[in-house]
NUBA-510908 format. One record per residue: residue number from 1; residue in one letter; x, y negated, z negated of N, C-alpha, C, O in turn. Coordinates in nm, 4 decimals, decimal comma, always signed. Layout:
N
+-----+--------+----------+----------+----------+----------+----------+----------+----------+----------+----------+----------+----------+----------+
| num | residu |     n_px |     n_py |     n_pz |    ca_px |    ca_py |    ca_pz |     c_px |     c_py |     c_pz |     o_px |     o_py |     o_pz |
+-----+--------+----------+----------+----------+----------+----------+----------+----------+----------+----------+----------+----------+----------+
| NUM |      A |        X |        Y |        Z |        X |        Y |        Z |        X |        Y |        Z |        X |        Y |        Z |
...
+-----+--------+----------+----------+----------+----------+----------+----------+----------+----------+----------+----------+----------+----------+
//
This chain:
91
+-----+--------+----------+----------+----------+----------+----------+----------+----------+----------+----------+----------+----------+----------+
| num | residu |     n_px |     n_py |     n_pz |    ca_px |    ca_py |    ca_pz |     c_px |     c_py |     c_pz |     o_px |     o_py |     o_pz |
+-----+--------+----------+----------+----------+----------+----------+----------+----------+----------+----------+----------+----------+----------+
|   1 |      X |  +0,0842 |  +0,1182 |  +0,0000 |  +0,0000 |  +0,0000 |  +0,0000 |  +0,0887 |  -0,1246 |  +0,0000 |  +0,2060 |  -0,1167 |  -0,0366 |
|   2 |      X |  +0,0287 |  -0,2506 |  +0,0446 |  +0,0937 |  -0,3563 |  +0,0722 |  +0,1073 |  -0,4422 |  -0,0347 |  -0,0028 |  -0,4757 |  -0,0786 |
|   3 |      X |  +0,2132 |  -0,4966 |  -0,1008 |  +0,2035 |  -0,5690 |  -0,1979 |  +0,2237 |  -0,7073 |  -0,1798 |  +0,3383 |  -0,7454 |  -0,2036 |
|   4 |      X |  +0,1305 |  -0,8044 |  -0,1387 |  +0,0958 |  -0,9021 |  -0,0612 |  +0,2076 |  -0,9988 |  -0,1140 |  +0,2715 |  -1,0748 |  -0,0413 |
|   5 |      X |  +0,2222 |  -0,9872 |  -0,2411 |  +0,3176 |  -1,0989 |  -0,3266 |  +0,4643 |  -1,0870 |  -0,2419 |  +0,5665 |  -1,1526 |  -0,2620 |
|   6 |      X |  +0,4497 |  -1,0222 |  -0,1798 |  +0,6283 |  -0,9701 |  -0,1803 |  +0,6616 |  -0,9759 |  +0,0185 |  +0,7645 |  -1,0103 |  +0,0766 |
|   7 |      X |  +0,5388 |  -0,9312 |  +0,0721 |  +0,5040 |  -0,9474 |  +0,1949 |  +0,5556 |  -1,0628 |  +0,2983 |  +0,5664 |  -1,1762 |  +0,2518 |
|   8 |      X |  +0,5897 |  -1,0402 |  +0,4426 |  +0,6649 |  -1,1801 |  +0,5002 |  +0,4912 |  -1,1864 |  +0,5752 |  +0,3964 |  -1,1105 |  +0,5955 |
|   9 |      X |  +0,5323 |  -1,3388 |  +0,5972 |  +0,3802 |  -1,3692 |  +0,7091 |  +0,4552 |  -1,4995 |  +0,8184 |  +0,5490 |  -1,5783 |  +0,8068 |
|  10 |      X |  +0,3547 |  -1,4675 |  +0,9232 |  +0,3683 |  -1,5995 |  +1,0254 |  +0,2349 |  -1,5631 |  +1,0780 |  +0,1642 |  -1,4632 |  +1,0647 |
|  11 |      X |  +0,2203 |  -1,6921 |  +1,1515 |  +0,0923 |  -1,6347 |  +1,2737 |  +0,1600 |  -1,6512 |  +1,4402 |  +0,2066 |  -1,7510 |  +1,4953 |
|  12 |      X |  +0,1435 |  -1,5141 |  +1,4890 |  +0,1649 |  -1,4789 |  +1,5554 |  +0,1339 |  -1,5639 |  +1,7035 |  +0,0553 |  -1,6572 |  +1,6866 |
|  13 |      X |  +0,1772 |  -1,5488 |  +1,8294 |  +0,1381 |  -1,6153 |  +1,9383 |  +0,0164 |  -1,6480 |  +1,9744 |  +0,0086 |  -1,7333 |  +2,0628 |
|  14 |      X |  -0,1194 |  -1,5877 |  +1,9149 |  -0,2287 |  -1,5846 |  +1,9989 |  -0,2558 |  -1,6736 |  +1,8490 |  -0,3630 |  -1,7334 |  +1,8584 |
|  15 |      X |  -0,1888 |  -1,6976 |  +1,7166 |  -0,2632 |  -1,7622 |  +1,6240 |  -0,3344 |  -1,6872 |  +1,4989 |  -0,4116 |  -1,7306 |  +1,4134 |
|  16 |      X |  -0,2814 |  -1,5624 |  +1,5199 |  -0,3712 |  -1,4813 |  +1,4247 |  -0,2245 |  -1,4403 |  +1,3176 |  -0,1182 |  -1,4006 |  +1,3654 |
|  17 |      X |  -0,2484 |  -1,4599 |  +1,1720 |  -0,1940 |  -1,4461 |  +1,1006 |  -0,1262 |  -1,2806 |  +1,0898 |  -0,1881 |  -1,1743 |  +1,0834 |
|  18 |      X |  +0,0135 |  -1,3033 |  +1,0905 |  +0,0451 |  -1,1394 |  +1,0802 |  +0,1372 |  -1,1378 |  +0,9441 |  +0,1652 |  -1,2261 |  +0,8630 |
|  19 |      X |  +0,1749 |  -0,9881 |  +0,9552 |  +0,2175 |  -0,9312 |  +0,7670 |  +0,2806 |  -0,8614 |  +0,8306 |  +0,2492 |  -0,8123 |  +0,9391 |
|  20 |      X |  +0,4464 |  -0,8384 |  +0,7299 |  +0,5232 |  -0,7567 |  +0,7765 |  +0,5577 |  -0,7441 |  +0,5983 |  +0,5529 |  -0,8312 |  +0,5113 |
|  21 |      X |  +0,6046 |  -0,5509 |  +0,5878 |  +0,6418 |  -0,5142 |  +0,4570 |  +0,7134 |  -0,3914 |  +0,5162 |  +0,7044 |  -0,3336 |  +0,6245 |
|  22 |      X |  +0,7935 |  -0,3714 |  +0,3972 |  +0,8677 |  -0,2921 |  +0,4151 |  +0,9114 |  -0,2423 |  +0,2575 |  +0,9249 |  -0,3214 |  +0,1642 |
|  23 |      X |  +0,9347 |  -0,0615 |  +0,2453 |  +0,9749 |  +0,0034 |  +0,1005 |  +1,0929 |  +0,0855 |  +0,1471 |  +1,1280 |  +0,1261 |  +0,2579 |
|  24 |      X |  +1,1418 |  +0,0960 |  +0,0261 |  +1,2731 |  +0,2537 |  +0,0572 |  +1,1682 |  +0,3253 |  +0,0006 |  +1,1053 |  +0,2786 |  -0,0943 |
|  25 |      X |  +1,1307 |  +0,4854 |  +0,0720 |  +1,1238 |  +0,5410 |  +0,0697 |  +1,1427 |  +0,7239 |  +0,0313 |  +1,0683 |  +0,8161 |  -0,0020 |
|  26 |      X |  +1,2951 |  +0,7027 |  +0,0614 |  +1,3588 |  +0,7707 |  +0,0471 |  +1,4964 |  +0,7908 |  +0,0635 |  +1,5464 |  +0,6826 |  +0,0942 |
|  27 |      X |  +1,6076 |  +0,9078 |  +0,0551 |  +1,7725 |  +0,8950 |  +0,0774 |  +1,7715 |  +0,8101 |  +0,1788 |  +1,8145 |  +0,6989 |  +0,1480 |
|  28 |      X |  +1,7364 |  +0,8231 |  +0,2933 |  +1,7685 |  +0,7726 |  +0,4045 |  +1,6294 |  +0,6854 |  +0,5093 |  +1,6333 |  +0,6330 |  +0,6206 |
|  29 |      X |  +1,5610 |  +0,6967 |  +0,4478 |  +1,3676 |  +0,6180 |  +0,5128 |  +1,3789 |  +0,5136 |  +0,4370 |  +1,4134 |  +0,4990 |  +0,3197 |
|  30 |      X |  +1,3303 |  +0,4113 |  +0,5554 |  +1,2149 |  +0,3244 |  +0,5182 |  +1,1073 |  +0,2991 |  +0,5727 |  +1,1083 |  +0,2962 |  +0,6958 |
|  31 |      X |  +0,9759 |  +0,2716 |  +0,4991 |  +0,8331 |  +0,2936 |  +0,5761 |  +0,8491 |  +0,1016 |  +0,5722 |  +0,8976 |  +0,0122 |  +0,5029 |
|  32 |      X |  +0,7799 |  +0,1200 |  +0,6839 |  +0,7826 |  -0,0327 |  +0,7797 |  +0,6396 |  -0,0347 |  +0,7209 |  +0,6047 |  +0,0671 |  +0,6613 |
|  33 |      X |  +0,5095 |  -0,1882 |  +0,7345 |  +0,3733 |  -0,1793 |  +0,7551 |  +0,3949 |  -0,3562 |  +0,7949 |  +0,4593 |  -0,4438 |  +0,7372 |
|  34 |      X |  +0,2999 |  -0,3590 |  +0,9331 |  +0,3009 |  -0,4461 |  +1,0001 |  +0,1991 |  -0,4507 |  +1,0679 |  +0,1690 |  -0,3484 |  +1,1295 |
|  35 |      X |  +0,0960 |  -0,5935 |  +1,0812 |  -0,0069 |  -0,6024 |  +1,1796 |  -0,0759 |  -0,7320 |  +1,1509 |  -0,0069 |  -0,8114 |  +1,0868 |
|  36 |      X |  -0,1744 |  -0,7647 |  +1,1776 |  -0,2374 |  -0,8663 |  +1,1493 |  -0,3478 |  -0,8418 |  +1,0232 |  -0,4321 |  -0,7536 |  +1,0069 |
|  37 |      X |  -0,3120 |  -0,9519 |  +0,9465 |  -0,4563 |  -0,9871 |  +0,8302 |  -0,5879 |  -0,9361 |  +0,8723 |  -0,6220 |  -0,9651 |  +0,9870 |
|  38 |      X |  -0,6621 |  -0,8707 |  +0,8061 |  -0,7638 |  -0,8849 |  +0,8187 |  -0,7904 |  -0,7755 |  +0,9339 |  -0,9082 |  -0,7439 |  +0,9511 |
|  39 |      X |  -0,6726 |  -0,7026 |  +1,0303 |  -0,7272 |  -0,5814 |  +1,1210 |  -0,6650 |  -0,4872 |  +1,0437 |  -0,6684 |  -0,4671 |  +0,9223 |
|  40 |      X |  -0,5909 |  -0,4169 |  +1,1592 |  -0,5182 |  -0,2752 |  +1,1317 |  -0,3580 |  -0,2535 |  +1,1216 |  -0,2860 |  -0,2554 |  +1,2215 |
|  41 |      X |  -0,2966 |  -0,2269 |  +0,9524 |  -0,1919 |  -0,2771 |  +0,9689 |  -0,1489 |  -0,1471 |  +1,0063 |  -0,2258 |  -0,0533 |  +0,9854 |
|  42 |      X |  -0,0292 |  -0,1250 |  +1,0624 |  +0,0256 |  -0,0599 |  +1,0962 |  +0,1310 |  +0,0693 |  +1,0515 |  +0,0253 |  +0,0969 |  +0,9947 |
|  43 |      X |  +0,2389 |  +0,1833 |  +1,0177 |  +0,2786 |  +0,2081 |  +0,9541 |  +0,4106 |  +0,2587 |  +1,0019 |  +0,3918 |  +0,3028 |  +1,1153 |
|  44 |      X |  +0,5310 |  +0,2720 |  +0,9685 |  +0,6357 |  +0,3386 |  +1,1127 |  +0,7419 |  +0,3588 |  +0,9993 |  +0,7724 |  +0,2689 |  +0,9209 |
|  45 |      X |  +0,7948 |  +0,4831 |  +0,9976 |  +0,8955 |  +0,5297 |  +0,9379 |  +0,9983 |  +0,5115 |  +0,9639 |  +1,0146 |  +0,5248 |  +1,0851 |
|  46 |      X |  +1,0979 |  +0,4821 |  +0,9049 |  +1,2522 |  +0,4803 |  +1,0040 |  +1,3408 |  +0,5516 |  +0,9187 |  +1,3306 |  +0,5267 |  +0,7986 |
|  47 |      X |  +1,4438 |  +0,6530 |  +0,9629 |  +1,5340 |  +0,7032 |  +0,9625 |  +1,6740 |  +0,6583 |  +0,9739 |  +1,7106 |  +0,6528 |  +1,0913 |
|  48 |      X |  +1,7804 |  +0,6181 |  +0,8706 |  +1,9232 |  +0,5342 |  +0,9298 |  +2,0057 |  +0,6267 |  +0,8491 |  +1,9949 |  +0,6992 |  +0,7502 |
|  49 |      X |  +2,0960 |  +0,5892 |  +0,9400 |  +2,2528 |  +0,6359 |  +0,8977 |  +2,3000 |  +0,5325 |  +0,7408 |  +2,3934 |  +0,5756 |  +0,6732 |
|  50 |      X |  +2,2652 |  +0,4687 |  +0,7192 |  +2,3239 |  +0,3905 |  +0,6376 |  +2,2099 |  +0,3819 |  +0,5042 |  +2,1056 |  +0,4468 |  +0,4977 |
|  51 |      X |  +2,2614 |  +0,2825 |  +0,4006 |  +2,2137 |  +0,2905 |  +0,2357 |  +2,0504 |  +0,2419 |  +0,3174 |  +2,0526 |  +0,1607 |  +0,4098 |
|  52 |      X |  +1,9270 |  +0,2993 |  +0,2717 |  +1,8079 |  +0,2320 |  +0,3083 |  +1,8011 |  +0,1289 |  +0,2457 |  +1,7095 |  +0,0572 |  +0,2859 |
|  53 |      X |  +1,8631 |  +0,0849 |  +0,1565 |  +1,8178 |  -0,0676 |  +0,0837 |  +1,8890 |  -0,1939 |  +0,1975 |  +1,8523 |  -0,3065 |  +0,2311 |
|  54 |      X |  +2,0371 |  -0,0843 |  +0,2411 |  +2,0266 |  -0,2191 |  +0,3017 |  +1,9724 |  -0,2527 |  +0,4609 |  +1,9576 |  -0,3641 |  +0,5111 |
|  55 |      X |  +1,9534 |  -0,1482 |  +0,5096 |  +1,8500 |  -0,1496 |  +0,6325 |  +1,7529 |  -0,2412 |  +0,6265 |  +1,7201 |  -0,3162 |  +0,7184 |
|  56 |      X |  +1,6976 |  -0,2352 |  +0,4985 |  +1,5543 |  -0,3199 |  +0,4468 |  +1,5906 |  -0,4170 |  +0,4908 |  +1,5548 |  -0,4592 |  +0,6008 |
|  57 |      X |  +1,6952 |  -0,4916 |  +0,3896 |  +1,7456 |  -0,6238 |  +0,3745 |  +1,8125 |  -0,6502 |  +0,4901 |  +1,8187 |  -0,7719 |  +0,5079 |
|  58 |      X |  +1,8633 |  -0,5893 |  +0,5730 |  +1,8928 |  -0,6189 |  +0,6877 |  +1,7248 |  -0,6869 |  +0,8153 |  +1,7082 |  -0,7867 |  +0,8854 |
|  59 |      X |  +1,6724 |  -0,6112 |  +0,7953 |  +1,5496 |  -0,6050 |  +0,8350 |  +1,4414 |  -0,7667 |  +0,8203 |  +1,3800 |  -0,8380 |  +0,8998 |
|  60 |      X |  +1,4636 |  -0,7654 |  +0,6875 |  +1,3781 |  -0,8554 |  +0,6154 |  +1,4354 |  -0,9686 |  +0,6955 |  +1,3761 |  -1,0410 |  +0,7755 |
|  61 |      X |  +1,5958 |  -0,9712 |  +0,6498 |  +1,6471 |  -1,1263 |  +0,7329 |  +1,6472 |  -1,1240 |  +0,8775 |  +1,7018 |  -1,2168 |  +0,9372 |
|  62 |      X |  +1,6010 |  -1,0434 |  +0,9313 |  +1,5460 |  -1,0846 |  +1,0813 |  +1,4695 |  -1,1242 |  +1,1519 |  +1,4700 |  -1,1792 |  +1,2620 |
|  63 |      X |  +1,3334 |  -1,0641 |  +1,0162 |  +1,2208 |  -1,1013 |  +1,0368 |  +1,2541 |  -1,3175 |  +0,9848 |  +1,2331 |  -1,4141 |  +1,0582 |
|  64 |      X |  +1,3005 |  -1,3175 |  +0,8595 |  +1,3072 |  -1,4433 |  +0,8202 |  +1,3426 |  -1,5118 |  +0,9255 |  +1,2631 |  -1,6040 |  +0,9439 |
|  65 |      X |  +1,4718 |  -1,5062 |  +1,0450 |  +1,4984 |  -1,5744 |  +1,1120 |  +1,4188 |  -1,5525 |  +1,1887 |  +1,4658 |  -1,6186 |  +1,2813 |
|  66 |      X |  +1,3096 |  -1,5003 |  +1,2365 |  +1,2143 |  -1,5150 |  +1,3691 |  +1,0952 |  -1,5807 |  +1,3303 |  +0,9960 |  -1,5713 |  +1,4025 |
|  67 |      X |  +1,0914 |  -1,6668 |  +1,1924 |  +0,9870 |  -1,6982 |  +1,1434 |  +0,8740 |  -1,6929 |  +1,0121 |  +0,7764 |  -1,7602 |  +0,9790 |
|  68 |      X |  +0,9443 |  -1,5762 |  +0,9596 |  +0,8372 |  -1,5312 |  +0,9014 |  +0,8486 |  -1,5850 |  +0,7093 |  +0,9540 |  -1,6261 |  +0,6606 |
|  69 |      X |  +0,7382 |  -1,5730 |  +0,6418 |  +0,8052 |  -1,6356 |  +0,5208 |  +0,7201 |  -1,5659 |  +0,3971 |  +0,6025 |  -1,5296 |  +0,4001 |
|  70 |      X |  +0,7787 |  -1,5610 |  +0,3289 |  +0,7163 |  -1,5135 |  +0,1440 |  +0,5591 |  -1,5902 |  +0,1358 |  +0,5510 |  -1,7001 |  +0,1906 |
|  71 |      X |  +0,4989 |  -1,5629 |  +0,1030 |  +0,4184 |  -1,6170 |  +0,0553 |  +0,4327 |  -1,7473 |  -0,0356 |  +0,3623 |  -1,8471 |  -0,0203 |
|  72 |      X |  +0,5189 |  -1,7362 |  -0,1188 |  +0,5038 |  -1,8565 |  -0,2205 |  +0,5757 |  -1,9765 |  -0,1411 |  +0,5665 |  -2,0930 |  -0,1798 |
|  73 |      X |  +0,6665 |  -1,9287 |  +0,0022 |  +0,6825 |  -2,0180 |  +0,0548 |  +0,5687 |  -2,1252 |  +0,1591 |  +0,5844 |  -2,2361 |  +0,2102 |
|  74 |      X |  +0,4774 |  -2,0475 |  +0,1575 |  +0,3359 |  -2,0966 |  +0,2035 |  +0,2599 |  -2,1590 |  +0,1358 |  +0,2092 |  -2,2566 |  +0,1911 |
|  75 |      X |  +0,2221 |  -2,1316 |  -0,0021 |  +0,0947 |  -2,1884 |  -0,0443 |  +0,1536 |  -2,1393 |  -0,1916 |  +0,2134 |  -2,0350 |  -0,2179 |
|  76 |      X |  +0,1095 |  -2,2705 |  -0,2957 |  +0,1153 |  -2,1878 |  -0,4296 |  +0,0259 |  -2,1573 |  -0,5605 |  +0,0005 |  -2,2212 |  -0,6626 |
|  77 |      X |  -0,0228 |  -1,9860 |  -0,4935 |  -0,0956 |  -1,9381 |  -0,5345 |  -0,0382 |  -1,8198 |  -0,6051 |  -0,1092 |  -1,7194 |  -0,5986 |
|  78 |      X |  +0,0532 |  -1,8104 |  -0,6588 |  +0,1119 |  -1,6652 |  -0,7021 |  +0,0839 |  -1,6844 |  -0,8027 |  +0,1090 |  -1,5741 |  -0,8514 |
|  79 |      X |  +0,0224 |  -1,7844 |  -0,9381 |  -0,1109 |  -1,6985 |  -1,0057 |  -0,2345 |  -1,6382 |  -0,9918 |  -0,2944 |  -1,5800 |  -1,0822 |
|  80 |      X |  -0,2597 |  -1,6479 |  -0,9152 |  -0,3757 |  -1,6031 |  -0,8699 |  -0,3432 |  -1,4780 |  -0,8404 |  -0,2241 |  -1,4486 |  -0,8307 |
|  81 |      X |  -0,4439 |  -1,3817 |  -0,8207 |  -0,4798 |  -1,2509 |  -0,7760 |  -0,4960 |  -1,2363 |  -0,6499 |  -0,6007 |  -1,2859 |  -0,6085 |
|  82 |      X |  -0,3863 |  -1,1521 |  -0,5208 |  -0,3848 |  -1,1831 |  -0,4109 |  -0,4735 |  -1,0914 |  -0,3197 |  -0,4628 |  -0,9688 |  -0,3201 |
|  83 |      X |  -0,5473 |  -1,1495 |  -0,2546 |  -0,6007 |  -1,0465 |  -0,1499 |  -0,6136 |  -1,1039 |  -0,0284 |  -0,6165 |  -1,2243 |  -0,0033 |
|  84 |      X |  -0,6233 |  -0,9871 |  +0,0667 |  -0,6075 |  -1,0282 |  +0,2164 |  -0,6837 |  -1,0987 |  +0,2452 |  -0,6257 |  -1,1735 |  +0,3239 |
|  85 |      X |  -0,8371 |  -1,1479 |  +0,2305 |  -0,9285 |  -1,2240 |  +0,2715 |  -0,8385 |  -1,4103 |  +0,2410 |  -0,8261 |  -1,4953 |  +0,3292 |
|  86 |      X |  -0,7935 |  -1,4238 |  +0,1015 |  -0,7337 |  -1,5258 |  +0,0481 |  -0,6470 |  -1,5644 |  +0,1045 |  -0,6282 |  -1,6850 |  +0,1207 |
|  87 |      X |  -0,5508 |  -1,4496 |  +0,1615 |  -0,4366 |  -1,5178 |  +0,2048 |  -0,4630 |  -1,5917 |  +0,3760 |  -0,3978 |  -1,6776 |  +0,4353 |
|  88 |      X |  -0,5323 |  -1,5483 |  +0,3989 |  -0,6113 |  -1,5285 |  +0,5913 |  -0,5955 |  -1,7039 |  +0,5303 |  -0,5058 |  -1,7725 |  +0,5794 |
|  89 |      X |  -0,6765 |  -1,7571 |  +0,4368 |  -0,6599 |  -1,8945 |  +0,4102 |  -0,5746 |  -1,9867 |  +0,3830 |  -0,5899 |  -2,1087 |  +0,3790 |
|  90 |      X |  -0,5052 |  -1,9378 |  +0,3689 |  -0,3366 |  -2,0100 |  +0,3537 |  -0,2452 |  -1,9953 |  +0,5142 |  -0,1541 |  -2,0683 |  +0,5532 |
|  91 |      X |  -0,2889 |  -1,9104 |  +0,5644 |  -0,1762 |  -1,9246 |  +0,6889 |  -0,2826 |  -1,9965 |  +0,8118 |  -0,2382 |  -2,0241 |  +0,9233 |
+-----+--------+----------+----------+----------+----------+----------+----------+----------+----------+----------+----------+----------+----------+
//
């Protein structure tokens, strides 16, 4: 499951808010989840040669440089109780 607090967001080309997350999984996995707010997010396993933490973090800062941002860098609501309908309102 997606833990929205922790989650990158942008809105995408057509304007529709998207979510990108990512966990270690395991020795060598990390499960990706990516899609737009409010549809169908997505789920994709990956397999690396290297530590999965830093795949992540490799990962994460790519997404950062193509745009994408924390939540609290958006709106500040991180007392609040987050859900996908809420956040659709902030981006």
């Amino acid at each position: 499951m997606i833990d929205y607090n922790i989650a990158l967001y942008r809105r995408n080309n057509a304007g529709n808010p998207a979510v990108w997350f990512g966990i270690v999984t395991g020795a060598n996995t990390v499960k990706i989840f990516y899609g737009i707010l409010g549809k169908t997010i997505t789920t994709e396993d990956i397999n690396t040669n290297r530590k999965p933490e830093e795949e992540l973090k490799s990962r994460i800062n790519t997404k950062r440089k193509s745009g994408y941002m924390y939540l609290a860098d958006v709106a500040d609501i991180n007392s609040l109780p987050v859900e996908e309908v809420h956040i659709i309102d902030y981006l």
